[in-house]
N, C-alpha and C positions, 0 to 999 in steps of 0.2 A: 747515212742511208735511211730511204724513209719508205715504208710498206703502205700504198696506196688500194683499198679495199673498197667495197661497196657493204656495210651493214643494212639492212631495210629501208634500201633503196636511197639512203643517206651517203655523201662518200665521205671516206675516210680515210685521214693520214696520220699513221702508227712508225714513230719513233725506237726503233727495239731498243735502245737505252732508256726507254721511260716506261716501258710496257711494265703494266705491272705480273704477268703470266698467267693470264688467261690459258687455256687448254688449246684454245681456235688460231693461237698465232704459232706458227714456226718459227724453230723449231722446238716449241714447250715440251717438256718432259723429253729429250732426248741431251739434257746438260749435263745429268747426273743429278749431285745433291748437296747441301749447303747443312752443314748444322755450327749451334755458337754455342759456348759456355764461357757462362762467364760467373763474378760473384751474384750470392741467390738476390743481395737486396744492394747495392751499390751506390755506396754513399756519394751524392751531388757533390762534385769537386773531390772528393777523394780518391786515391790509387789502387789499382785491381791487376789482372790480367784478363785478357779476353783472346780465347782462345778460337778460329775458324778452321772448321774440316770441310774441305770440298774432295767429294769423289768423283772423279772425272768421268763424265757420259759416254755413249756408244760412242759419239765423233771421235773421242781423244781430242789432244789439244797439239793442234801444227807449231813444230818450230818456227820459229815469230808470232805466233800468238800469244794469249796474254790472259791477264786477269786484271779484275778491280775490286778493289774490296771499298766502300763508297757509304761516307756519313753525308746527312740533310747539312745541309748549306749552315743552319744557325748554331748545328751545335760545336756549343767549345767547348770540345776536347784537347787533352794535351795532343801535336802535333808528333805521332810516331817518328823515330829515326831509326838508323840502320847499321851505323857507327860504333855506338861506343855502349857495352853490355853493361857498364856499370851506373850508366845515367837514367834519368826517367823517358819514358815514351820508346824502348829501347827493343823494338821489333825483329824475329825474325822468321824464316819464312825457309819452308823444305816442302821436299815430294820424292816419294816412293818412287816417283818413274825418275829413269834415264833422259833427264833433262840436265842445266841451269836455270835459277830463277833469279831474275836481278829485281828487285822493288824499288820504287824511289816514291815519293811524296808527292802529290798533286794537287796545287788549290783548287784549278780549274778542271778535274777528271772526268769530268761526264756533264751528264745535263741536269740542267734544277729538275727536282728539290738535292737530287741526290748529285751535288756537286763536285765534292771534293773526298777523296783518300789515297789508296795506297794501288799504283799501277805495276804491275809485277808481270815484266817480259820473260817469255817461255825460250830460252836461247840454247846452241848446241845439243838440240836432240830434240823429241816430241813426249808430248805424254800420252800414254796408250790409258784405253777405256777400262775403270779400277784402280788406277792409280789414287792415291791422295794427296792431297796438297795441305800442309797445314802451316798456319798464319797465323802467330803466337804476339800478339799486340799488349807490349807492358811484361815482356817476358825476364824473370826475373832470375835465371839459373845461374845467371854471374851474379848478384847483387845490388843489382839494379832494384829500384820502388815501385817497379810500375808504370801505370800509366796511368794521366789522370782521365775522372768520367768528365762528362759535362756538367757546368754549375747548376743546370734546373732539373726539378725533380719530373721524372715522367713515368709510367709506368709498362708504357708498350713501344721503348725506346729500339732503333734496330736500324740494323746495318744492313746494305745491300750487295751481293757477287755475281759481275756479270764475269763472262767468258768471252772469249774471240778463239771458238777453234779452228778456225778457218785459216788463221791470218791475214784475212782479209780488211781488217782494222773494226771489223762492226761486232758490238757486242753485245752477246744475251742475256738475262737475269736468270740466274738459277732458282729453282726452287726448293723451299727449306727454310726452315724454323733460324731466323738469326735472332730474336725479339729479347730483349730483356730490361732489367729493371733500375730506375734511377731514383733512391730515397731519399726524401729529404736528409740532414744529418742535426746532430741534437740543436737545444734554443741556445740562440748565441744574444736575441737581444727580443724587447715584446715592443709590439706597435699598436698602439691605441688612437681608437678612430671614432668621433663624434660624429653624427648622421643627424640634420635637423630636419624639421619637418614644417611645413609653412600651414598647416593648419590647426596649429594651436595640441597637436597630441603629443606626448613623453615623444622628446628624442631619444637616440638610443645612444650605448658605447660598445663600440667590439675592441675587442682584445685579440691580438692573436700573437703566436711565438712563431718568429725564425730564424732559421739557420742561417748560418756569415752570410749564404748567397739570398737571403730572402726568402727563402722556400720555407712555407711553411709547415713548421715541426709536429708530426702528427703526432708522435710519440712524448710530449711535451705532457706533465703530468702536472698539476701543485693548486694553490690557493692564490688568485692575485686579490689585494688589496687598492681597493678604488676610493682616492680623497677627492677634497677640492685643491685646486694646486695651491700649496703653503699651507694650509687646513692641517690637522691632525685626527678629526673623528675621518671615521668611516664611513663611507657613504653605502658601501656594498662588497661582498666578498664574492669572485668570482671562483667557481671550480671548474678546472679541464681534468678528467677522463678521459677513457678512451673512447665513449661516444662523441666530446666534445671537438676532436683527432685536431689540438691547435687552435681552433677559433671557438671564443665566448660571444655572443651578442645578448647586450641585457637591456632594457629601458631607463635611463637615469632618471633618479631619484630626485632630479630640483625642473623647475622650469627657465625659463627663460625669464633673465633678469634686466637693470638696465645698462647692466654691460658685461660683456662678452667673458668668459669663467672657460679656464681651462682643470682638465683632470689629470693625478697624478696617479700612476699605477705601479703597483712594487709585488714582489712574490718573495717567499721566503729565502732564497736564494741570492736577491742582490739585482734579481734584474729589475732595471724601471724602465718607464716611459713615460712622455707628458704628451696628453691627446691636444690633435687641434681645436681651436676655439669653439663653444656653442655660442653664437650669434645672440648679442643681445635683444632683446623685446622691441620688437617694429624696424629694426633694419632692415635689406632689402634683403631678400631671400636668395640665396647662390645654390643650383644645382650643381655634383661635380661629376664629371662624365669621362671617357675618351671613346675618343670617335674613330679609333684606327687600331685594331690587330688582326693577326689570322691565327689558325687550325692545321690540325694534320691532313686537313681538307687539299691544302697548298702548301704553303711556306712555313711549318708551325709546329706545335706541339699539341698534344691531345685534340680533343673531340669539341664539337660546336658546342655541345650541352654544358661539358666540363667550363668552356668559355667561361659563356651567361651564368655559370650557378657560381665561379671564380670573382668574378664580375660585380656579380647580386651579394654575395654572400661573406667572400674574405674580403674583397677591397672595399666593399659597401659603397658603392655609386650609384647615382642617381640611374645614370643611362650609360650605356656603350653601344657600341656599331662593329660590327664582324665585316671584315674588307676584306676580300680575298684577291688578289691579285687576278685582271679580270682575262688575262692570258693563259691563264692555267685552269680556272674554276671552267668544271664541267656545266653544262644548264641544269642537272639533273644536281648537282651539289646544291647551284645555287636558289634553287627552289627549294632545296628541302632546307636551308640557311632562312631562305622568308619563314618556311613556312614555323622554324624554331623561332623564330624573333617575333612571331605573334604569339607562342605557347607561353614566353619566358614575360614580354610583356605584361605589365601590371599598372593601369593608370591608376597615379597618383603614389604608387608606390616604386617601381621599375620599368624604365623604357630602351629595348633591346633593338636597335636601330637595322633594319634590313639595309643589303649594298654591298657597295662591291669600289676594289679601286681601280679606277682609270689608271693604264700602266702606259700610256705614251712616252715617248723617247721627249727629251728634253726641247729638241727642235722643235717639236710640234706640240710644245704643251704642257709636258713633264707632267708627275703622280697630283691624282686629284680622286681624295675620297667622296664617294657619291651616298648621304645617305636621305633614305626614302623613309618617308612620314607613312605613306598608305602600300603594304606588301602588293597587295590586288592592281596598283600602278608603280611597279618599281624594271621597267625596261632595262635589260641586262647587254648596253652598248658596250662592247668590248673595243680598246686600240687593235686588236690583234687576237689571230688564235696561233697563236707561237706554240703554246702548248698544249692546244685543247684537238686530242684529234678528231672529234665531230665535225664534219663540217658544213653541216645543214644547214646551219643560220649564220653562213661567215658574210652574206648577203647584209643583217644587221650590224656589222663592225662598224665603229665612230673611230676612222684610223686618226684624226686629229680632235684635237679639244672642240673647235668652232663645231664639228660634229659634232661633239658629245652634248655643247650646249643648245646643238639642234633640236636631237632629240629628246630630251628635256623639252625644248618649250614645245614641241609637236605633241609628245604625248599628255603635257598638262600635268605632268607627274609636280606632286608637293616634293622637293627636293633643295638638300644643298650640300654644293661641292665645297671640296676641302684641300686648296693645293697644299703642297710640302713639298719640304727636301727629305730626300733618305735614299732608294736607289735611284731612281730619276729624278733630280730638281725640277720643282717647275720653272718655266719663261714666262716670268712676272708680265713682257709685254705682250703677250697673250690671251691671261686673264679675262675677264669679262664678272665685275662684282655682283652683276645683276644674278648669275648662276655661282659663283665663287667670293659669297662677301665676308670669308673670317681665311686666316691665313694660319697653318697649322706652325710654330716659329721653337716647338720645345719636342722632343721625342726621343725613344734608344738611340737613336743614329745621333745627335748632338741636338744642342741651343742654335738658334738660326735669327738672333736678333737684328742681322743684319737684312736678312727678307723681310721683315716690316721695314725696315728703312728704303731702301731700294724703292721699296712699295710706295713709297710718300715719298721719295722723290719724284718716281712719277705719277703722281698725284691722284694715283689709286684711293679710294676712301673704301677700305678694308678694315674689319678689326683680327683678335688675334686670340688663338688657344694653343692650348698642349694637350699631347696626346700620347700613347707609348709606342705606336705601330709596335706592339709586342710580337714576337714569335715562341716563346717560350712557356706558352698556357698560363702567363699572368697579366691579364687586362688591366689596367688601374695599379697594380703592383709589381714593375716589372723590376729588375735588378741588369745589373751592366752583366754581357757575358762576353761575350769575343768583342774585340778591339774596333769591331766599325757598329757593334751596340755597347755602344762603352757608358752612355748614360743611363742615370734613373730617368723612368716614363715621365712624361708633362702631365697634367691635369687641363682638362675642361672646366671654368666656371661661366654656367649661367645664370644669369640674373631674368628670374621668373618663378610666381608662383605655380604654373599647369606644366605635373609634371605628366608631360605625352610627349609623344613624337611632333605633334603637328606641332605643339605650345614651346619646344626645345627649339625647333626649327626656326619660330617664328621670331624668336630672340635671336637666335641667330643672324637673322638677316638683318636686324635692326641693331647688328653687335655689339647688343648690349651683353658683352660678354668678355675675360682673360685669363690669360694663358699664367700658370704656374710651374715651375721645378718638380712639381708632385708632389709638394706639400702644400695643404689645404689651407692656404692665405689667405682672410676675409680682404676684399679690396672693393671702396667705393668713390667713384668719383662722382664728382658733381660740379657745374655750374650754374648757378640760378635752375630752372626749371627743367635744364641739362643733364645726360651724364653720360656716363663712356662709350663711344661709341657714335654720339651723336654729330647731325652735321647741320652748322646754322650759319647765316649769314647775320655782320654786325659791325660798327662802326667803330668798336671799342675789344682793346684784348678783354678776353672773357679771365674772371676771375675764378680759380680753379681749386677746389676742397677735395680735401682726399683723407681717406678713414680707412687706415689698417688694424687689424688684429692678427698678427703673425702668428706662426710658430716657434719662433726664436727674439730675440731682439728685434729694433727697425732699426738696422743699421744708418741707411738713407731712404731720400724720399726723392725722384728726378722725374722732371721732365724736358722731353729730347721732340728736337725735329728729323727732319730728314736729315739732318747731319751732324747729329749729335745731343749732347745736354744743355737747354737755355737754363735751369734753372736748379739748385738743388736744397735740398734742406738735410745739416743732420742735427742727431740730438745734443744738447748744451751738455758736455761732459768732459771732466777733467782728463786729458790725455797723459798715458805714462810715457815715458823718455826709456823704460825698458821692457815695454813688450811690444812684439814689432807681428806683424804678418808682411810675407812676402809670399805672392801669389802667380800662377802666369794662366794665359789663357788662349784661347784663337783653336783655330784649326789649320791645317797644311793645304786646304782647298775645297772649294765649295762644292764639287762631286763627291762620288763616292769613297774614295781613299783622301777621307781628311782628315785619319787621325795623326794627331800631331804628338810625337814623343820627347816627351820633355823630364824623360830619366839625365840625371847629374843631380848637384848638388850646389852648396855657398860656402863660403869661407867669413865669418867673421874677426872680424881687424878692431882691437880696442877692448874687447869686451869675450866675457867667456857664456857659455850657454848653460843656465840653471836647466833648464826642461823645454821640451817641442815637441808639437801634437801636428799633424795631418790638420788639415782643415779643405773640407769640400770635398775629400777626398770621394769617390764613387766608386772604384773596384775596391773588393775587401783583397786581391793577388797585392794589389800596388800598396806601397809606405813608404817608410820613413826611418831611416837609420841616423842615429848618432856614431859618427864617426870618430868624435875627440871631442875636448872642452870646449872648440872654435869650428868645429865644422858638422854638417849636417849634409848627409846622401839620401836619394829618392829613386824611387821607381815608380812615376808619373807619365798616362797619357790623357790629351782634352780632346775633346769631338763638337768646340765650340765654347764649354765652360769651362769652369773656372776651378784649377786645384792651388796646395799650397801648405805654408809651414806658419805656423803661430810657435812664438819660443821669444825667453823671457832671459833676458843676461842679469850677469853679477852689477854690473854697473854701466853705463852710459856711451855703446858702440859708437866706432869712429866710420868703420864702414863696410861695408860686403861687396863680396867679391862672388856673383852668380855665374855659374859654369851649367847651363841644360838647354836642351831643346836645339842645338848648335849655337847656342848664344851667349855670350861672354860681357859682363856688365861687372864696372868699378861702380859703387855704389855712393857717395858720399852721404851720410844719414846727418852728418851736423846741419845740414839747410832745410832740411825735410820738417816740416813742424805736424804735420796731420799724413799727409796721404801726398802720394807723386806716382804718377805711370810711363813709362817708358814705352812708348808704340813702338812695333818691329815691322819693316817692311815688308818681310814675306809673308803668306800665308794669307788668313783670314782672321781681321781685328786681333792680331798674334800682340799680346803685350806682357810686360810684367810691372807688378804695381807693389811701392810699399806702403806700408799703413801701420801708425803707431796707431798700439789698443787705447782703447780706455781701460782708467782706469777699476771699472766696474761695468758690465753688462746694464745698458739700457733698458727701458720700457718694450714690454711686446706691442704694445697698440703706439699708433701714432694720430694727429688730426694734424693735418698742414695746409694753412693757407696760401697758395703762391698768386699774390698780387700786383706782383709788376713783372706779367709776360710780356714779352714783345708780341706786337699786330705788322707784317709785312705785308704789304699791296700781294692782292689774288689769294691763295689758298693757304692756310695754317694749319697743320694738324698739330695738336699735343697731347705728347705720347706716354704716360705716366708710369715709370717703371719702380718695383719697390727691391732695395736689396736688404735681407738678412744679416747677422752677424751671422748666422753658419753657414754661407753663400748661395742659400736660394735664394731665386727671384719670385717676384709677381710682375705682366706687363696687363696694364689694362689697352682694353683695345683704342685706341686714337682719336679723340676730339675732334672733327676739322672744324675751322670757323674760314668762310669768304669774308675777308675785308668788305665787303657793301651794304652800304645802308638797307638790308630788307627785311624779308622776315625769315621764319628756318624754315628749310628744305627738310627737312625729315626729325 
């Protein structure tokens, strides 16, 4: 049901499941009332009880009527049940009046944001006005633990109670205080972060402590110690207090040298970290950014403000973009969004990218982030006002893409789109590069390697970045939380010294720019005069240089066409015969339900298991159990990447025996000498791979020549991907070269 108004001479269509209770809508104040308690500071992922009292309004509540009791779409909470008092999530639910209350669970209970909770039919009698209802969530009177909170910290977190007293099936929100608090929990591990600066001043190093989920630990107290990585002096002693609440930023103490220096950081305690590289003296300068979250605005957690200073301050990025999904953002939000992304803006220092994301349906275009260089031209075309009830400007709605790159070029707005996967994939043959020339291919929602390829088969000349589409108040630093944001966020790099909006943009279009795992991978390609991103015509394969500086090892070095890898490089190192990684990877499908669960385990044959670590692992919930001398269990899900088991036997295995993911694999390891993958037919690039270690961890930096590419007649693109020993990537964005004798086109 939807209530169709006229506000100042505007019309309007009001949703009573989305209203927020206004005074002016019926039937406000005639519901009763709504109060929560719950713990005073409730620790992220940890177990509480939360308790709701509803007193029932004048109407009373009609036999078949109902309640909801209703969380925001993102947060991962443990899933209430209704069953069995001695387990976790272990809810239950009474009322004073002469009723039945039956609850059951709903993913889909209402409408965004407020999608999913707890539906509780009003059956065998009515509740009369006075009555209470109380909804004891994590109730723990038989010995149950609770219920868990959701993993990210927030501090005006809250549940919503509608009603249906009608029985009519439409229901109100009550009004009443549900709001409470979600705290980080202590430092589980410190993340240290180099920030360079392209015009010759002190780069800086931040420090900050967090919790298993990332969150960071305000409460985090001590001395960290800052080397050079291997060094033994001290460069600098960091102190966190509690005005520092978690994060240190200081200026390093060396400059840039001629080659790339990483830092070690230790606290008295045992925790360390090694920061990403400071960029050697005269390499190209990488900005790193993401171009894709939202707000409690929408789909999100905290405040615009909190964004950009999360943004600016703990992830330390160059630039970020606040997208609100443009079905839901009100005009009045998204103006007051510009008008924060020019306060937050700092050229040369931070560029806070105004916009909004295009939310079309996949037929006509799928998700494309739109961000604007000048706020004073940044036209807010919506696919839709699905959820916006104003509808005064549904006149401006861009219901398809070829719209949206309408208005763009009618208004002359400096702009550029961003498609991706995450809830609506986009239809790559829709696109248009002139409006859309970088491809968003890393984000929460999973790794989408496969959309740059698609992308060059059909001979799109796109490049490519990462981004976090976060919802959970951390831009640049997101963490995995529920099963379809199961990944860490991607990184933006771009190659540019003008840090602005217009001078970000502008490398953009010239994609001179690639997509990272979220960790800050220096990646430079080149050909002659060339480099990523570019597109030439030429007689001859182009001879292609590549210069890493990771954060871990350079496992490999690849370059891929549209169908795969022509070329690879790894490092010259003696392989052991008994340390093995076995890995699996893909997705269940390239929409929205693609996480692919690949809980089981192996069986080793031959050989016993000295020790086994997780490797790539991204939820801190999921690991790794040893289950005997020969066998090893997991609770593993991928959303595209890559998880997996590194473990080291007594002596020289004969073979494995892989049981996960629905997939059953005899392994034979005697024929294996380096690396072997096993493609799976369902799913998306679903595979599992072994790989004997080296003997010793490699170089973090690599320089690779590949000079015997292939040149086939018409279009080439190469696609340079770098993998880690800890299973991140880097993708630079795609070379093309036209086989013809001319000259370059861009």
């Amino acid at each position: 049901m939807t209530q169709q108004i006229v506000r100042a001479g505007r019309p309007v269509a009001i949703h009573p499941e989305r209203h927020t209770g206004e005074e002016t809508f019926w039937p406000y104040g005639r519901l009763g009332s709504v109060a929560a308690s719950s713990p005073p500071a409730w620790v992220a992922g940890g177990y509480g009880t939360l308790v709701i009292k509803h007193t029932v309004g004048p109407y009373g509540i009609d036999d078949a009527g109902g309640l909801k009791l209703l969380w925001v779409v993102q947060a991962d909470i443990g899933i209430p049940q209704f069953d069995d008092p001695a387990a976790a999530g272990y809810t239950s639910v009474r009322t004073t009046g002469d009723a039945r209350l039956v609850p059951r669970w709903a993913k889909r209970a209402s409408v965004r944001p407020w999608s999913k909770g707890i539906h509780i039919d009003v059956m065998d009698g009515s509740l009369a006005p006075g009555d209470v209802v109380e909804i004891i969530v994590g109730d723990r009177s038989s010995g149950g633990p609770g219920t868990r909170a959701q993993s990210y910290a927030e501090h005006d977190a809250a549940l919503r109670l509608l009603v249906d007293p009608f029985a009519t099936g439409v229901f109100y929100p009550v009004a009443g205080d549900t709001g409470f608090h979600v705290v980080a929990g202590p430092a589980d591990r410190l993340i240290a972060t180099v920030r360079g600066t392209a015009d010759g001043r002190p780069a800086t190093l931040s420090v900050r402590a967090v919790d298993r989920y990332g969150n960071v630990a305000v409460s985090y107290r001590g001395v960290v110690t800052v080397r050079d990585a291997g060094g033994k002096d001290a460069l600098a002693r960091l102190t966190f207090g509690e005005r520092e609440a978690g994060v240190v930023t200081a200026p390093l103490p060396v400059a840039r040298g001629d080659r790339a220096v990483w830092f070690e950081v230790a606290d008295e305690r045992g925790l360390t970290a090694v920061s990403n590289p400071l960029p050697a003296r005269g390499s190209a300068t990488v900005l790193w950014g993401d171009t894709q979250g939202q707000t409690g605005e929408t789909v999100g957690a905290g405040t615009i403000e909190e964004f950009f200073e999360y943004a600016r301050d703990v992830a330390r990025l160059d630039f970020v973009a606040h997208s609100a999904n443009d079905f839901q953002i009100t005009s009045g939000a998204y103006a007051e969004s510009l008008r924060a992304c020019d306060r937050y803006s700092d050229e040369g220092e931070f560029a806070a990218f105004g916009g909004f994301e295009w939310s079309g349906t996949t037929p006509v275009g799928g998700d494309h982030n739109v961000l604007y260089a000048d706020t004073t031209n940044a036209p807010l075309a919506r696919s839709s006002h699905a959820l916006v009830d104003d509808l005064g400007d549904v006149d401006t709605d861009a219901p398809t893409v070829r719209d949206l790159y309408g208005v763009l070029e009618r208004s002359g707005a400096d702009a550029v789109c961003v498609p991706h996967v995450g809830g609506r994939r986009v239809e790559l043959s829709l696109i248009d590069p002139r409006h859309a020339p970088v491809l968003e291919i890393v984000s929460v929602h999973g790794w989408f390697e496969w959309l740059a390829l698609e992308a060059l088969e059909l001979g799109l000349i796109v490049g490519v970045i990462g981004a976090s589409d976060d919802h959970s108040g951390r831009p640049g630093g997101s963490f995995p939380t529920s099963p379809a944001f199961g990944t860490r966020n991607g990184l933006a790099a771009v190659q540019t010294d003008d840090l602005s909006r217009s001078g970000i943009l502008r490398a953009m279009r010239a994609r001179h720019c690639y997509a990272t795992t979220g960790e800050r991978i220096l990646l430079d390609v080149r050909s002659g005069p060339y480099r990523m991103g570019d597109h030439w015509r030429s007689p001859a394969a182009p001879v292609i240089e590549v210069d890493v500086a990771g954060t871990a090892p350079v496992e490999a070095v690849e370059v891929l066409d549209a169908h795969g890898v022509i070329a690879r490089w790894e490092p010259d190192l003696p392989m052991s015969r008994r340390r093995l990684r076995v890995a699996w990877r893909g997705a269940r499908d390239r929409n929205r339900r693609r996480t692919q669960d690949w809980s089981g385990g192996l069986t080793l044959v031959g050989a016993c298991i000295r020790e086994a670590r997780t490797w790539a692992f991204d939820h801190p919930d999921q690991g790794l159990t040893l289950v005997g001398e020969r066998e090893l269990a997991w609770h593993s899900t991928t959303n595209g990447d890559s998880d997996g088991v590194e473990f080291e036997t007594d002596t020289d295995a004969e073979r494995i025996l892989f049981r996960a993911g629905g997939v059953e694999l005899d392994i034979d390891l005697v024929g294996i000498k380096w690396h072997r993958e096993f493609p799976l037919d369902a799913g998306v690039d679903r595979a599992v791979t072994v790989t004997r270690l080296a003997e010793k961890h490699g170089a973090c930096t690599a320089h690779v020549v590949f000079d015997r590419l292939p040149l086939r007649p018409g279009r080439n693109p190469y696609f340079v991907k770098v993998h880690q020993a800890d299973g991140h990537l880097a993708w630079a964005s795609p070379m093309h070269v036209d086989a013809e004798p001319s000259s370059a086109v861009s």
